[in-house]
C-alpha positions in Angstrom: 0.0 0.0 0.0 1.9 3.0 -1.4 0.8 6.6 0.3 1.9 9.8 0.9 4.1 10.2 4.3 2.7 11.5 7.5 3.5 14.6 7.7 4.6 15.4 11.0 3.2 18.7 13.1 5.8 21.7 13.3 5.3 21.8 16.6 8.7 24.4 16.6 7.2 26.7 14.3 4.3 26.9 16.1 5.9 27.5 19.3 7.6 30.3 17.6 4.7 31.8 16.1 2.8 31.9 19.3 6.0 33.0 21.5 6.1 36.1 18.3 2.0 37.2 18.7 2.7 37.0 22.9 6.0 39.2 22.2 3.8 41.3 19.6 1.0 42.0 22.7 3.3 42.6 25.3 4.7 45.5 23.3 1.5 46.7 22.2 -0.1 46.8 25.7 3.1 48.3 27.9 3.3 51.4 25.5 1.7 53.9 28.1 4.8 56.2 29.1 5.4 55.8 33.4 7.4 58.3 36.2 10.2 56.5 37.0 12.7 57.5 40.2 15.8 55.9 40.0 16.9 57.4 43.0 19.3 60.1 41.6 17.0 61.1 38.6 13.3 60.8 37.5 12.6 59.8 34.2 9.6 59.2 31.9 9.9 55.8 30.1 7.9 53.3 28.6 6.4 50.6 30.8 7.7 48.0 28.6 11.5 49.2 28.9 10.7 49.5 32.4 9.9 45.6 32.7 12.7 44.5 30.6 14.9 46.7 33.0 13.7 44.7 35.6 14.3 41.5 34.1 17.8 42.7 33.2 18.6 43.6 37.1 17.1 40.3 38.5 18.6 38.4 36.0 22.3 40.3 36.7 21.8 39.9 40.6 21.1 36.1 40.1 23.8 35.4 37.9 26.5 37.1 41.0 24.4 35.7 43.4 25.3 32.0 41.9 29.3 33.3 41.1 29.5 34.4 45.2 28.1 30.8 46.2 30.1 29.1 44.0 33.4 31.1 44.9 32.1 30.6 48.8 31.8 26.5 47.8 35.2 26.7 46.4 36.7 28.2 49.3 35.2 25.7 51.6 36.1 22.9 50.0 40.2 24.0 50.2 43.0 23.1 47.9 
């Protein structure tokens, strides 16, 4: 029985498409402009830069959190 092959869902592309359209809203619904104090200066910035500036810090402060434990293990563990 000769027949075409299954062709197999692009379950990648998909994934892609719908991470695009989420990235796509996100951008479209944090437009509105906020007052920001970053302690030593107000500024007036999109919402959305203000989230991914928040990302950016809590990814930073994990990624020195985890290199001070690790230096800490190191030290512990001696020579």
């Amino acid at each position: 029985m000769q027949g075409t092959p299954e062709k197999d869902t692009p379950w990648k592309l998909i994934a892609f498409g719908a991470l695009a359209v989420y990235a796509i809203l996100i951008v479209l619904f944090n437009r509105k402009q906020v007052d920001v104090s970053f302690v030593f200066f107000s500024a007036e910035i999109s919402l959305l830069v203000l989230i991914l500036l928040c990302v950016g810090i809590g990814f930073a402060a994990g990624f020195l959190f985890d290199q001070l434990r690790g230096r800490r293990k190191r030290q512990r563990s001696g020579p």
